[in-house]
Backbone as ProteinMPNN parsed JSONL, in Angstrom:
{"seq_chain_A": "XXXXXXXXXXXXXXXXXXXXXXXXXXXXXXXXXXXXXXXXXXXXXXXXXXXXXXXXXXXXXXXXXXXXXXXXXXXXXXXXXXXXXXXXXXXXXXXXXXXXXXXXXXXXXXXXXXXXXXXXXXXXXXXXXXXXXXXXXXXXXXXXXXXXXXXXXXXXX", "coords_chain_A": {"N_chain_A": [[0.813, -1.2, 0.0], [1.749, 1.296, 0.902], [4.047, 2.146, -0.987], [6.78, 3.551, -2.157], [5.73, 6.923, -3.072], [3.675, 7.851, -1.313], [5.189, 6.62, 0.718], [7.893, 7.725, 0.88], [6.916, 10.019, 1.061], [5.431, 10.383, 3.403], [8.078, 10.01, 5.531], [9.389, 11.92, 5.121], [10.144, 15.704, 5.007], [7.8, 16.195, 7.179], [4.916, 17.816, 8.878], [3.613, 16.195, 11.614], [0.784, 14.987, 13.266], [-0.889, 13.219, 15.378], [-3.713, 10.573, 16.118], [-4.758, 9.308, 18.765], [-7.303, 6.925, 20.976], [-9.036, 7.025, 24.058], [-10.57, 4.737, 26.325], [-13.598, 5.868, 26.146], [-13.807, 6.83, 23.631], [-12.885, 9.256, 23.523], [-10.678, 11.838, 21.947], [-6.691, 11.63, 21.916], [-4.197, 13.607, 21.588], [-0.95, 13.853, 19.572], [2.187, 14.813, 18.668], [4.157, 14.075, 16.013], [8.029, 12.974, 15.855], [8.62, 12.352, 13.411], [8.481, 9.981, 11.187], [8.471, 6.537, 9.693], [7.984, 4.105, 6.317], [8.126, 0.709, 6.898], [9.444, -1.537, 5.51], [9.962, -3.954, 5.558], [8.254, -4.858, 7.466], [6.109, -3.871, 6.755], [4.488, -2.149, 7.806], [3.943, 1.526, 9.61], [5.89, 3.514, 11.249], [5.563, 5.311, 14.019], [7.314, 7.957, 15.477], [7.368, 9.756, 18.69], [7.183, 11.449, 21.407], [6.447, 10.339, 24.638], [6.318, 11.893, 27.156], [5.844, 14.509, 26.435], [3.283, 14.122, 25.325], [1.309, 12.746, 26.912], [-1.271, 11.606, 27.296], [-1.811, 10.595, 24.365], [0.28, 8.654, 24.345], [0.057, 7.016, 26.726], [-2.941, 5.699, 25.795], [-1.785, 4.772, 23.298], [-0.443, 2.579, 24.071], [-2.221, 0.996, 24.596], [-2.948, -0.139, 22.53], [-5.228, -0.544, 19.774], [-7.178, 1.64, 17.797], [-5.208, 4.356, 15.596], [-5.261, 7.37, 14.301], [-3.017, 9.24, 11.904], [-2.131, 12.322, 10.726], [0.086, 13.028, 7.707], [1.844, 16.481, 6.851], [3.359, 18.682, 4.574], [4.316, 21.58, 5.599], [5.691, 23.157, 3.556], [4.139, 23.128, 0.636], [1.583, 22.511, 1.181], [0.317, 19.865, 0.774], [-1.589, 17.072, 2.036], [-2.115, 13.936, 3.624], [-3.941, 11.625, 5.065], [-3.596, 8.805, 7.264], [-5.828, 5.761, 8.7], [-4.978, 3.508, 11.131], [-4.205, 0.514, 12.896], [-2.814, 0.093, 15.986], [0.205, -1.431, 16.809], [2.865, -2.014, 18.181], [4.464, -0.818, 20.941], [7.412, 1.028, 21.482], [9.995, 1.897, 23.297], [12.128, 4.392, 21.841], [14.691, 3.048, 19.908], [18.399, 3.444, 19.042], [19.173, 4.168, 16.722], [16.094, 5.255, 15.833], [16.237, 7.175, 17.711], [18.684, 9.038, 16.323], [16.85, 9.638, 13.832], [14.825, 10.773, 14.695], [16.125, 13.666, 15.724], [17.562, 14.363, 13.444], [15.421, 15.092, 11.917], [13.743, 16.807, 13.541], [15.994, 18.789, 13.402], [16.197, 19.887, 10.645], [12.914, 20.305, 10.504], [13.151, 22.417, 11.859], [14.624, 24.726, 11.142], [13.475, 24.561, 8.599], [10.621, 25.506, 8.826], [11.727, 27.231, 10.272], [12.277, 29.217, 7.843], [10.038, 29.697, 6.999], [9.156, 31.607, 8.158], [7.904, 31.229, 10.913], [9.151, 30.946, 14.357], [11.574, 29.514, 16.376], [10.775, 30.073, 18.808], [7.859, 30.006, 18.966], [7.512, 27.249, 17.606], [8.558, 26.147, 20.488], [7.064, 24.342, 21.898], [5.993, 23.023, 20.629], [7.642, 20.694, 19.165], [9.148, 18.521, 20.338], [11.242, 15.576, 22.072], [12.104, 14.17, 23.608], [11.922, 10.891, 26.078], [11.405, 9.12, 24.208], [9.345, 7.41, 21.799], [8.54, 4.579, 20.141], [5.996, 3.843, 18.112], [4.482, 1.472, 16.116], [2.552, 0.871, 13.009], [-0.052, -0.634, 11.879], [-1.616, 0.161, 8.516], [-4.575, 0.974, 7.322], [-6.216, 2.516, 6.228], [-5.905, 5.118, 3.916], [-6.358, 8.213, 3.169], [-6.607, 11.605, 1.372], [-6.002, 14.478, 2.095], [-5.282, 16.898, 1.49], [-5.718, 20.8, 1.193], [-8.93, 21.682, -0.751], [-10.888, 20.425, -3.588], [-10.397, 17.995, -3.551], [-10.106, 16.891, -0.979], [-10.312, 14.562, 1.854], [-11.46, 12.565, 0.584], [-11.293, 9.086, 0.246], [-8.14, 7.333, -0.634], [-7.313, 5.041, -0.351], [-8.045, 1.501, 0.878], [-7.688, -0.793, 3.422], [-9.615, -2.725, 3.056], [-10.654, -2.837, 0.288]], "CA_chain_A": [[0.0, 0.0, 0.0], [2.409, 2.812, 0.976], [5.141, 1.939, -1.668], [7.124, 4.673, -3.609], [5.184, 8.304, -3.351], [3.269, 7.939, -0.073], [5.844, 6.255, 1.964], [8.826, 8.564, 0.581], [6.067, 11.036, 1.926], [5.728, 10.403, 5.372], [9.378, 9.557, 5.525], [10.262, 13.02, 5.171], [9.67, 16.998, 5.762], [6.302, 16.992, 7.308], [4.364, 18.105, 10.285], [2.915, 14.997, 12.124], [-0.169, 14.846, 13.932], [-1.817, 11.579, 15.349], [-4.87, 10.938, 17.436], [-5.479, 7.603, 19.742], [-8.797, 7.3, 21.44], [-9.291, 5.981, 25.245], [-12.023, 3.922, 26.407], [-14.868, 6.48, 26.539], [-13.502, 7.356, 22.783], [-12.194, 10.808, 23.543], [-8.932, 11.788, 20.939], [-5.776, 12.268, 22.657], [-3.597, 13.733, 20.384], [0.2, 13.906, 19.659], [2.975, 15.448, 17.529], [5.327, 12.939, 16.179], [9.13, 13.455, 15.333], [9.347, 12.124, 12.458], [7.594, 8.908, 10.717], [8.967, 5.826, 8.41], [6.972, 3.182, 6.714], [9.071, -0.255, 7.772], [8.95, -2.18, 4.364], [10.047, -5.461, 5.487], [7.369, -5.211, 8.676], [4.742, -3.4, 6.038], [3.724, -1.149, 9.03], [4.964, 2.871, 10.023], [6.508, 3.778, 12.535], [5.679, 7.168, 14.468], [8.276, 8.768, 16.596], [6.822, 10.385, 19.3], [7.714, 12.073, 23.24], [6.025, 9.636, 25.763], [6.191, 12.652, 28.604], [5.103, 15.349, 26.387], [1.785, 13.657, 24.877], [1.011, 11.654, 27.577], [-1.892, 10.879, 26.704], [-1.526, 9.373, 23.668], [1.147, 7.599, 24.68], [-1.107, 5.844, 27.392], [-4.006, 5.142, 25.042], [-0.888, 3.795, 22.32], [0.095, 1.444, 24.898], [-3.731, -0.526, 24.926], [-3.222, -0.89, 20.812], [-6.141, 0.075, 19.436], [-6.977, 2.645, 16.452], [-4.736, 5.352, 15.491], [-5.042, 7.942, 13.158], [-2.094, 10.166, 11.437], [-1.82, 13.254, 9.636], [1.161, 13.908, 7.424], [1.551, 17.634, 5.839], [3.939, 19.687, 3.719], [4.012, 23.337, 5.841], [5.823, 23.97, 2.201], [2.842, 22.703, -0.496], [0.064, 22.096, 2.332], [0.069, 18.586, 0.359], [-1.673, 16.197, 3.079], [-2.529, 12.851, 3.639], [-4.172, 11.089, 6.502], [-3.448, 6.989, 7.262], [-6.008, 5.199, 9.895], [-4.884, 1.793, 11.001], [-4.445, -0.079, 14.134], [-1.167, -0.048, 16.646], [0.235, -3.328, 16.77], [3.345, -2.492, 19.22], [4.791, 0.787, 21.343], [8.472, 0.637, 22.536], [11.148, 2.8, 23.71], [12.868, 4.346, 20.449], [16.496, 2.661, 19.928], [19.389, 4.281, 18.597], [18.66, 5.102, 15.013], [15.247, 5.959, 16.074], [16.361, 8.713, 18.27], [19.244, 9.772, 15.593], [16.45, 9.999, 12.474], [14.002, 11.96, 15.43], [17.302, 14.399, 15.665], [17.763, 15.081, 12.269], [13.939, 15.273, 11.833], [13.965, 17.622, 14.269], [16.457, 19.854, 13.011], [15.451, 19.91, 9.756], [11.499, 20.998, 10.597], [12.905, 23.774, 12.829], [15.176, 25.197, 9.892], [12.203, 24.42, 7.484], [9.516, 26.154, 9.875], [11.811, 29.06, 10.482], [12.333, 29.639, 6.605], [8.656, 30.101, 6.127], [8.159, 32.439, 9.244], [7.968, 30.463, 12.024], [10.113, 31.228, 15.265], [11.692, 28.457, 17.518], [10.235, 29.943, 20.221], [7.067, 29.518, 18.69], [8.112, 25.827, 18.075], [9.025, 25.082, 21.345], [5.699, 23.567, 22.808], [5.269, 21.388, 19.891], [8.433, 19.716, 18.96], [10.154, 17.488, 21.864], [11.774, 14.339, 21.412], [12.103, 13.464, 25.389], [11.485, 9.853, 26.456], [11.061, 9.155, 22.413], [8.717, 6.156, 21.665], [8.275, 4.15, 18.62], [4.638, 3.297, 17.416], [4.341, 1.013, 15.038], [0.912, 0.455, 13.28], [-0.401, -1.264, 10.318], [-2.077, 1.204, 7.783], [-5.479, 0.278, 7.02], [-6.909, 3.709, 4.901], [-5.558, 6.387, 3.179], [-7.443, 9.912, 2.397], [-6.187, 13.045, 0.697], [-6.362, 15.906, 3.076], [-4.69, 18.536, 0.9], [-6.822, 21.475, 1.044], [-9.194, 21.716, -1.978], [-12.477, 19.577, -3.862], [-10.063, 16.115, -3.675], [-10.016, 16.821, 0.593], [-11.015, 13.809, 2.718], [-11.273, 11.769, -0.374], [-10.29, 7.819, 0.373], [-7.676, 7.181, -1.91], [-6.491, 3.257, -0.14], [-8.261, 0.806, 2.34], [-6.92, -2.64, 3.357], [-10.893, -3.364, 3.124], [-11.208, -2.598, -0.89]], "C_chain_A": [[0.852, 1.257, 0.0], [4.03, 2.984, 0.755], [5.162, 3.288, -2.212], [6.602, 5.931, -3.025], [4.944, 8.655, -1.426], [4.004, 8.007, 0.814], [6.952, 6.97, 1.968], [7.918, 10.079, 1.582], [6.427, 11.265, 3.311], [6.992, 10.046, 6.051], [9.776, 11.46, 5.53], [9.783, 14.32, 5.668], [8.031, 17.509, 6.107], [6.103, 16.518, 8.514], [3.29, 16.755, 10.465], [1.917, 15.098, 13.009], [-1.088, 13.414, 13.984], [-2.414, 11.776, 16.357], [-4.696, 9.295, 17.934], [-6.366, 8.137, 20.441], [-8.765, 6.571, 23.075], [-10.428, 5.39, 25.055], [-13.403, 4.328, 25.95], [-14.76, 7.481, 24.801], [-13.51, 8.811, 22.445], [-11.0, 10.751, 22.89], [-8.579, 12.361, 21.653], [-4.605, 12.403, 21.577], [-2.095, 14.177, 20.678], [1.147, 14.589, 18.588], [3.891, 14.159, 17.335], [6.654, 13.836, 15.445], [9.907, 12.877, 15.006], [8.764, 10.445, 12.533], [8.618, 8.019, 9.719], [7.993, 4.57, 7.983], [8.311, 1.956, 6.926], [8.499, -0.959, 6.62], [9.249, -3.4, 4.843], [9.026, -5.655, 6.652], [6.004, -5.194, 7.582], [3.699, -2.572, 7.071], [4.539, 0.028, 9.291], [5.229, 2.501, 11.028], [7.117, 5.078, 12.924], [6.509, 7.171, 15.687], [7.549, 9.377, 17.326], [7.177, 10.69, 21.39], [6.487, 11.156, 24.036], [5.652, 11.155, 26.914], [5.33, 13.79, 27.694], [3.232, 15.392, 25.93], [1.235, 12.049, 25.884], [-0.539, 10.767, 27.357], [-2.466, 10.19, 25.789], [-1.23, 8.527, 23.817], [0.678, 6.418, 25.628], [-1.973, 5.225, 26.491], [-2.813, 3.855, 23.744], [-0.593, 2.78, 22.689], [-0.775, 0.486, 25.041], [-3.349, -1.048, 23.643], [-4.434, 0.15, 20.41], [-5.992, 0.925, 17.9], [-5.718, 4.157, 16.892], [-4.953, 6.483, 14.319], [-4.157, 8.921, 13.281], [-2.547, 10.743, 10.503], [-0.541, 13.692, 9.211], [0.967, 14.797, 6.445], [2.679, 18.342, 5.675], [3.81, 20.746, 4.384], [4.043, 23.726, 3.79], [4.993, 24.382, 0.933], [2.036, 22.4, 0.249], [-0.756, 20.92, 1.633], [0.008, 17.211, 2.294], [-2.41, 15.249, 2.747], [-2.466, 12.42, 5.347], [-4.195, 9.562, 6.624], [-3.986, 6.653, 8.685], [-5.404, 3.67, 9.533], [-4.751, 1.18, 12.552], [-2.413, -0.103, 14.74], [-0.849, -1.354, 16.951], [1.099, -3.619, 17.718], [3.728, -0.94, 19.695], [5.994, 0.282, 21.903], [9.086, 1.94, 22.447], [11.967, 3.171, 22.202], [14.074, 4.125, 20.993], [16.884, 3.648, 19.476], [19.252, 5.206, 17.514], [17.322, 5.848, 14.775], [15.434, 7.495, 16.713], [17.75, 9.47, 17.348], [18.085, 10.197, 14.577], [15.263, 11.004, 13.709], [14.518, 13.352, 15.215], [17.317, 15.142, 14.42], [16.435, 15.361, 11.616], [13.712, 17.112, 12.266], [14.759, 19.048, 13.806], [16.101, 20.345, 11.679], [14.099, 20.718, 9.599], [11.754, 22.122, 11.045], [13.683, 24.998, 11.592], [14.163, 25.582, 8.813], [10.745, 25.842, 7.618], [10.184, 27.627, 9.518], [12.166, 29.88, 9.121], [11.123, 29.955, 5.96], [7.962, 31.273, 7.458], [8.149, 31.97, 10.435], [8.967, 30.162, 12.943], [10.231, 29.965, 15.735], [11.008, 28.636, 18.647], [8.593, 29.621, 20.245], [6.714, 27.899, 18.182], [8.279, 24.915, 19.344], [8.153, 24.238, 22.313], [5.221, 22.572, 21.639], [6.601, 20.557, 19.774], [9.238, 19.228, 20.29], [10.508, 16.032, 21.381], [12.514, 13.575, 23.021], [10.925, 12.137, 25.504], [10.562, 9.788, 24.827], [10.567, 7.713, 22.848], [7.993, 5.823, 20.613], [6.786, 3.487, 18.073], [4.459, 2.753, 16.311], [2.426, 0.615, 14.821], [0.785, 0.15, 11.692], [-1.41, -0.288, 9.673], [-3.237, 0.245, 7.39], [-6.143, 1.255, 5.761], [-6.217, 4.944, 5.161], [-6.479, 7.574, 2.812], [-5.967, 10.632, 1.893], [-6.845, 13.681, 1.968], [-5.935, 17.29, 2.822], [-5.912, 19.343, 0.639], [-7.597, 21.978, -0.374], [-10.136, 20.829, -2.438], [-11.66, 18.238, -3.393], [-9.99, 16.241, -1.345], [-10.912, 15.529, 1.103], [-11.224, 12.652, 1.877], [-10.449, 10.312, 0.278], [-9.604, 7.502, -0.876], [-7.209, 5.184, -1.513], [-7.773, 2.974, 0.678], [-7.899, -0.716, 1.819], [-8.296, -3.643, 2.797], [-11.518, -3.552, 1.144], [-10.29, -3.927, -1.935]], "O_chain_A": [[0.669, 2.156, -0.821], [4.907, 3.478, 1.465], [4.233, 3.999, -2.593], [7.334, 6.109, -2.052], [5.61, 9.305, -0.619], [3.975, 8.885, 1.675], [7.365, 7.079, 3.123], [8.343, 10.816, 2.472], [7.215, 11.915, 3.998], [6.9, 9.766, 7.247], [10.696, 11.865, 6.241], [9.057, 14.297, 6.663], [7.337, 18.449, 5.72], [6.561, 15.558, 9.134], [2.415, 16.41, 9.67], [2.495, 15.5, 14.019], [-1.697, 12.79, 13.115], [-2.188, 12.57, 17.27], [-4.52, 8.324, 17.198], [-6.485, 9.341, 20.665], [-8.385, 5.4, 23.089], [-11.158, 5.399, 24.064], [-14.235, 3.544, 25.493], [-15.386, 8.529, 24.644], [-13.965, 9.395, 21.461], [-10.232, 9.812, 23.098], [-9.15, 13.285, 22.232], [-4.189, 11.486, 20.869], [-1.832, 14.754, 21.733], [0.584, 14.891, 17.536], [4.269, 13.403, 18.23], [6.564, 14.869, 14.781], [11.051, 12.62, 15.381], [8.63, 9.8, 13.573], [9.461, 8.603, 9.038], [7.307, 4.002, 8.833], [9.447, 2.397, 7.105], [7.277, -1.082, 6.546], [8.465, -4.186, 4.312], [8.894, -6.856, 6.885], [5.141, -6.067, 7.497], [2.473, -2.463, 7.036], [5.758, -0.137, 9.267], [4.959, 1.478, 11.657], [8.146, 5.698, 12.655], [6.353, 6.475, 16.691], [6.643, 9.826, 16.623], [7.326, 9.86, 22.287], [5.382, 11.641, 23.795], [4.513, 11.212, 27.378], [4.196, 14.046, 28.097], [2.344, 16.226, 26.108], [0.951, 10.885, 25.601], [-0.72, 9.551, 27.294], [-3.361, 9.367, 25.984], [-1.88, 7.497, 23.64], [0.84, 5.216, 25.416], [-1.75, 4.022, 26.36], [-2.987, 2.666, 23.477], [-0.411, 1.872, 21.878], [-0.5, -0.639, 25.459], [-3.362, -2.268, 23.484], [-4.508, 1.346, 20.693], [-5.045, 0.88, 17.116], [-5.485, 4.715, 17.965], [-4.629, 6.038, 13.218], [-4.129, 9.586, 14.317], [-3.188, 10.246, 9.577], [0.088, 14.507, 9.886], [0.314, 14.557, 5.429], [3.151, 18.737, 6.741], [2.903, 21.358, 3.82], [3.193, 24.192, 3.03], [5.031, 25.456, 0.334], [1.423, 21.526, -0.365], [-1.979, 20.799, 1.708], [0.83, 16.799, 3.112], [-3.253, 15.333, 1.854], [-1.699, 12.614, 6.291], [-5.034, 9.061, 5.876], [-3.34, 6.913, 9.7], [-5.323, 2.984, 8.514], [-5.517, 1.721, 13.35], [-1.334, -0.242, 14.163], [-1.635, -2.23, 17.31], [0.995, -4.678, 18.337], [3.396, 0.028, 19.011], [5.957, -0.678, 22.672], [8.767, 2.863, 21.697], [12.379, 2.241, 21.508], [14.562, 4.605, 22.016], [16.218, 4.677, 19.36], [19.224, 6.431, 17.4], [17.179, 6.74, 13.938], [14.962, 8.572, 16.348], [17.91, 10.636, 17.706], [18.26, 11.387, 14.313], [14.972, 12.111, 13.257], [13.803, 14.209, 14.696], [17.119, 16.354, 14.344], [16.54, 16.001, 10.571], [13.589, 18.144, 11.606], [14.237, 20.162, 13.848], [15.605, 21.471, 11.715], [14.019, 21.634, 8.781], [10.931, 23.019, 10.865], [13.11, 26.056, 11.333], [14.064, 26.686, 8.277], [10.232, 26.654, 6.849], [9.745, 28.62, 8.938], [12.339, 31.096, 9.211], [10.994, 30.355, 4.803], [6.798, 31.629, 7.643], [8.642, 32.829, 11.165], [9.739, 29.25, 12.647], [9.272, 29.199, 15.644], [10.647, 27.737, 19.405], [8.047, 29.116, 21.226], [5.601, 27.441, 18.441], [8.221, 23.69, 19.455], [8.544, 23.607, 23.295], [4.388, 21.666, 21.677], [6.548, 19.541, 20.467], [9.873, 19.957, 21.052], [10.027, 15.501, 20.381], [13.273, 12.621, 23.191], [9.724, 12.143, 25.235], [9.474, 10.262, 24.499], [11.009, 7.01, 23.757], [7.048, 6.462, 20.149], [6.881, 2.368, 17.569], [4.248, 3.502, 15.357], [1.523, 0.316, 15.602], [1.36, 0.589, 10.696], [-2.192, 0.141, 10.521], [-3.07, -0.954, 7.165], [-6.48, 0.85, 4.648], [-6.01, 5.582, 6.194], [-7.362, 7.44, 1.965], [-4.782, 10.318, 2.002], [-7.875, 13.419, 2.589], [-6.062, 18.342, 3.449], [-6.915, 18.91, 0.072], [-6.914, 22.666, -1.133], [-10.428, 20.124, -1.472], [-12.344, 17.384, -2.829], [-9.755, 15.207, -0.721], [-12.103, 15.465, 0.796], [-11.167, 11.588, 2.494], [-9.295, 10.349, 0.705], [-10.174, 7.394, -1.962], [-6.888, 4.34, -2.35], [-8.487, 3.878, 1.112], [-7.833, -1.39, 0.791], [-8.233, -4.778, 2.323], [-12.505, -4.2, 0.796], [-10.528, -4.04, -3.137]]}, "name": "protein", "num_of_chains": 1, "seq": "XXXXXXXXXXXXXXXXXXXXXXXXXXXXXXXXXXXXXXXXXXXXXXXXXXXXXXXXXXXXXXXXXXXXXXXXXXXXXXXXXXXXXXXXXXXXXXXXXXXXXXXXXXXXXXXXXXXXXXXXXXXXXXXXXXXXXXXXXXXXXXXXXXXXXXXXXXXXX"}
């Protein structure tokens, strides 16, 4: 599903937003820093701060649904992928180097279109980093415009 275009996508310069739901299906929502899809698993895998989105990070930890948004600040080209979490761990090594260079990257990126660090500094964190992996089930378009919201994948079709 998220060969070539997509997965080069979310692999690179864009603002991450994901929701998990608790019990009483309230969204608890998170920033991630910095996404890949995992071709030999066939599932992503969102970067994300454990302390600063805590409650995601709780709800990530039952499993359950997730949904992501990745977006372009540069071309406000977006796409949204629900699917289910399958495991949550502690990011290793290379996880917290590609967070890093994620990281620097968006803040460079950000502040070339306007956007201060200090206005940055309540969303991006990369403290107590934790790896979400989750199997992609549907795809939309979310770039703003008539194709918005549009399913373009599901595992179900």
């Amino acid at each position: 599903m998220l060969e070539g275009d997509v997965a080069a996508f979310l692999s690179g310069n864009v603002m991450i937003v994901a929701a998990t739901t608790d019990a009483a299906l309230r969204p608890h929502v998170g920033r991630g820093c910095g996404a890949y899809f995992d071709v030999d698993q066939g599932d992503i895998v969102l970067l994300a701060s454990a302390s600063q989105w805590p409650g995601f990070h709780a709800n990530a930890r039952k499993g359950g649904l997730i949904a992501a948004t990745f977006a372009n600040p540069s071309t406000y080209r977006a796409v949204q992928i629900k699917g289910t979490i399958g495991a949550i761990a502690p990011a290793d090594r290379a996880q917290v180097e590609r967070a890093s260079r994620y990281l620097a990257v968006m803040l460079d990126l950000l502040a070339g279109l306007g956007v201060s660090r200090l206005q940055l500094s309540s969303v991006f964190c990369d403290a107590d980093l934790v790896a979400v992996r989750f199997w992609p089930a549907d795809l939309f378009v979310q770039t703003p415009g008539p194709g918005a919201g549009a399913r373009i994948w599901s595992e179900k079709c």
